[in-house]
N, C-alpha and C positions, 0 to 999 in steps of 0.2 A: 700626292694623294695615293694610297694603297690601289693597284687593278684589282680585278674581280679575281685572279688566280691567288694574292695573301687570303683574301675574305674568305674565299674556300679551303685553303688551306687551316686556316681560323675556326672554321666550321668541321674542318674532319678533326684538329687536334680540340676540342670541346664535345665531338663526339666520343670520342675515344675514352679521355678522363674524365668525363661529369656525367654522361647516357647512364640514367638507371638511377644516380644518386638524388637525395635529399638535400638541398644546399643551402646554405646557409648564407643570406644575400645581405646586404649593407649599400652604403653611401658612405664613406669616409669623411669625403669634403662637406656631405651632406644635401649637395643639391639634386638628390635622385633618394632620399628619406622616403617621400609618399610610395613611389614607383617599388625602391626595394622593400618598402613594408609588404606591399602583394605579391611579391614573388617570393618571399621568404620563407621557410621552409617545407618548400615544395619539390617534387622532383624533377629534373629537368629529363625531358621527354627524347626529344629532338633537336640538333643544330642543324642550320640548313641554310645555305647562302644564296642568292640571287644575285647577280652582279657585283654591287658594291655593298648591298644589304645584307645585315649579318639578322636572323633570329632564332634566340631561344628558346624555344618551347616549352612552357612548364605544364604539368600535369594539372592546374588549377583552370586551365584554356587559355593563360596570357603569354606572350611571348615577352622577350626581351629584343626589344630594337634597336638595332646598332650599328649607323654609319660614320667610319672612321675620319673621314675629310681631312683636310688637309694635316693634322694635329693627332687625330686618336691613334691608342696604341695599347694593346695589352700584354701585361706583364702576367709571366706564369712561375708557379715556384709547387715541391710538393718531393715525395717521399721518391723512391728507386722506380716504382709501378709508374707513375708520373711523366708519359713519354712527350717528347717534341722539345719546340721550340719556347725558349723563355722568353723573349718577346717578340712580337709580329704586329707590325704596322705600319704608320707613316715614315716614308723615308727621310722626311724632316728634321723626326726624333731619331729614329736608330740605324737612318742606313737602309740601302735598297734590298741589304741582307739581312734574313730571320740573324737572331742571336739564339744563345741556344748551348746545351738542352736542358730543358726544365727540372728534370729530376735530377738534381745534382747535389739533395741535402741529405747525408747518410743515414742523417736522426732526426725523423720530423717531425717535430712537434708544435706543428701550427703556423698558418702563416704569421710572417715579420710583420712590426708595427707597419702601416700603412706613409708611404714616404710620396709626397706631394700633392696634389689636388687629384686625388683616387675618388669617381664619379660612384664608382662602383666594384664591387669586393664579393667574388663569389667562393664560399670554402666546402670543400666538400671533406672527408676524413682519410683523401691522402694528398690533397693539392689544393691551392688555392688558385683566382685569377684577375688580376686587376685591369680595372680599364681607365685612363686619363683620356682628356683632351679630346673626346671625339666630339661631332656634330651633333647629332642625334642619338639619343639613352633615353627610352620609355618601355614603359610597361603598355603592352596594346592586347586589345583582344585580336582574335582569329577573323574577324568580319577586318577590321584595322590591317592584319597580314593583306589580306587577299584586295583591299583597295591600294596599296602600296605597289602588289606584283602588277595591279590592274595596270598601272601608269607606267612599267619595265617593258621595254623590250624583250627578247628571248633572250638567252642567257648561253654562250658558246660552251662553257665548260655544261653544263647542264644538258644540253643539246637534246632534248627531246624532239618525242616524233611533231613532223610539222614544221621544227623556228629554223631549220635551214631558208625553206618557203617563205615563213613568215619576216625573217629578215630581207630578203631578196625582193618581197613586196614594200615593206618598210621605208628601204632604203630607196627604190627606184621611183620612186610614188615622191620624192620630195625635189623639188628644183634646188634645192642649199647644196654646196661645196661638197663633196665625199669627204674631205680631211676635215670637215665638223660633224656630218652623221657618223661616222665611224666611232664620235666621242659624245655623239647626242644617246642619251641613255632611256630614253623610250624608244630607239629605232636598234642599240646594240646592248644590251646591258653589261657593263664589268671591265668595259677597254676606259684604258686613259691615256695618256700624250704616249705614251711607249709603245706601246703595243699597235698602236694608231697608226705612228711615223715606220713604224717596221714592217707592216704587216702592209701599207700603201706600198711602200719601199721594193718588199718580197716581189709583190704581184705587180710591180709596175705601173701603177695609177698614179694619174694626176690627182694628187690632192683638192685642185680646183674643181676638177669637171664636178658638175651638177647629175644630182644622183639619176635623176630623171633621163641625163645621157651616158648612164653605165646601163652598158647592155647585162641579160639573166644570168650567163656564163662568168663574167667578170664578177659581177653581184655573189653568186657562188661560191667562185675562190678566194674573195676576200674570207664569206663563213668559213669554208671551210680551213683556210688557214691560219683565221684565227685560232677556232678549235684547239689546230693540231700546236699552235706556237705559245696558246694561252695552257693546253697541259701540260706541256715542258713544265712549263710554269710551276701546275701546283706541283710538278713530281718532284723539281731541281729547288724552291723555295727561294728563287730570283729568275730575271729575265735574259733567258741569252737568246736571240733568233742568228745566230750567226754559226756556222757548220763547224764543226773540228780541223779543218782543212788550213781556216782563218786565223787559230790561235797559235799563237803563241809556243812554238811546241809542238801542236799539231796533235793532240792530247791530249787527258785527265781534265782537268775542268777550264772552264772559260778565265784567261783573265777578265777584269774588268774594262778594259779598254780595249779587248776585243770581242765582246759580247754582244753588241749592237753591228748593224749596217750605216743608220744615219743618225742615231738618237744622241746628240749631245756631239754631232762630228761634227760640227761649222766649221768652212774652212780647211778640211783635213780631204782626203782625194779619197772620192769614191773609191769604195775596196771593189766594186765592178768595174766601173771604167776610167776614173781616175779625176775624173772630174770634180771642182769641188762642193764638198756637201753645203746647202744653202740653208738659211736658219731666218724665217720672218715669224712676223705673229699674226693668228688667223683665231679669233672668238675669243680675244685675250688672252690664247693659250701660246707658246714657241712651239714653231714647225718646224719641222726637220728633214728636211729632202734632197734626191739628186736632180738638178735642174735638168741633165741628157737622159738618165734612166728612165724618168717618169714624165714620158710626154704620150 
């Protein structure tokens, strides 16, 4: 499933080419017909991400609601103006890396026929943007928005004044494992298994310990690491939490197999103390940890 640093990235490249237009909305496959009759030739307002929740704001009051889950994914296509990424989503479908760049048609004249179960088809008159496969695609009012953020936690890329506190409360206030609230989404909004097992990893936490015995200080630099490891995030358009020093080279960008600490290491020797990385399952999810670092 996409973390919250694709969704926001999602949210800036739909700011960038669709803010200010008139667009032109559809259903291909047809099962979002009612929803993009309302939003159809309206203009889209604002994108703006919460966690894992993507919405569009049209100028009619309704938004466009869009949680990518395990499967969604949106395709972009459009003229030379047309910047970012062509597509960004589940790493299921296309890989834990954006593909890209979108504008790459010299002469555009229109998006292509629509090619597999395209839920939704937004065109404006230099780009289009397609969405398949995701969980959730509705048309909501503004009361609808703001019952949705009700049920979110704070949001680290967001990081307004207050959700450092309000995470810190969240989080310590609950007796469950830290390596599930980290992924429980009304106490962090936007982390999923990556970000989770690296960012417990970074700061040294037992996954197990009960939130309720993480003292305020630790509670803190979990936020605040996320933060800092989840904007990597949106700026690089994949996940590296592992330093320059780690790679490969020592240089230029992350390989893939040295881009993490513990996420997908089972069995391979801690890059801190050599010990090896352990891998169980905790809320159905695979954990990913150093049994010596994180005690």
């Amino acid at each position: 499933m996409p973390e919250g640093h694709s969704v926001h990235r999602l949210a800036r490249q739909f700011q960038d080419v669709f803010a200010g237009e008139r667009l032109q909305v559809s259903s291909p496959q047809g099962r979002f017909a009612e929803g993009a009759a309302l939003l159809d030739g309206h203009v889209l307002e604002e994108a703006m991400a919460h966690g894992k929740q993507l919405f569009l704001q049209f100028g009619n009051g309704l938004s466009l609601h869009v949680h990518l889950g395990l499967y969604g994914a949106w395709s972009f296509g459009g003229d030379s103006s047309f910047t970012g990424a062509s597509s960004i989503g589940a790493p299921r479908r296309i890989g834990e890396r954006e593909t890209g760049p979108a504008g790459d048609e010299p002469v555009y004249t229109g998006p292509p026929p629509p090619v597999g179960a395209v839920r939704v088809r937004l065109v404006s008159g230099h780009g289009w943007a397609d969405l398949r496969g995701a969980t959730t695609c509705a048309a909501i009012t503004a009361d609808d928005v703001r019952s949705v953020l009700d049920r979110l936690g704070p949001d680290p890329l967001r990081n307004l004044p207050g959700d450092r506190e309000e995470f810190v409360r969240r989080l310590r206030r609950r007796k469950t494992a830290v390596g599930l609230l980290m992924m429980d989404q009304s106490v962090l909004a936007g982390v999923g298994n990556i970000y989770r097992a690296e960012v417990l990893f970074r700061q040294a936490v037992d996954p197990w310990t009960p939130g309720t015995a993480i003292d305020a200080e630790t509670a803190g630099r979990l936020w605040d690491d996320t933060v800092s490891t989840m904007s990597d995030g949106v700026r690089d358009g994949r996940i590296v939490t592992t330093p320059p020093r780690l790679w490969t080279g020592g240089h230029g960008s992350a390989p893939d197999a040295d881009a993490h600490f513990v996420y997908k290491r089972q069995g391979l020797p801690c890059r801190a103390c050599g010990t090896l990385v352990g891998m169980t399952e905790i809320g159905a999810r695979k954990l990913y940890w150093c049994p010596a670092c994180q005690v």
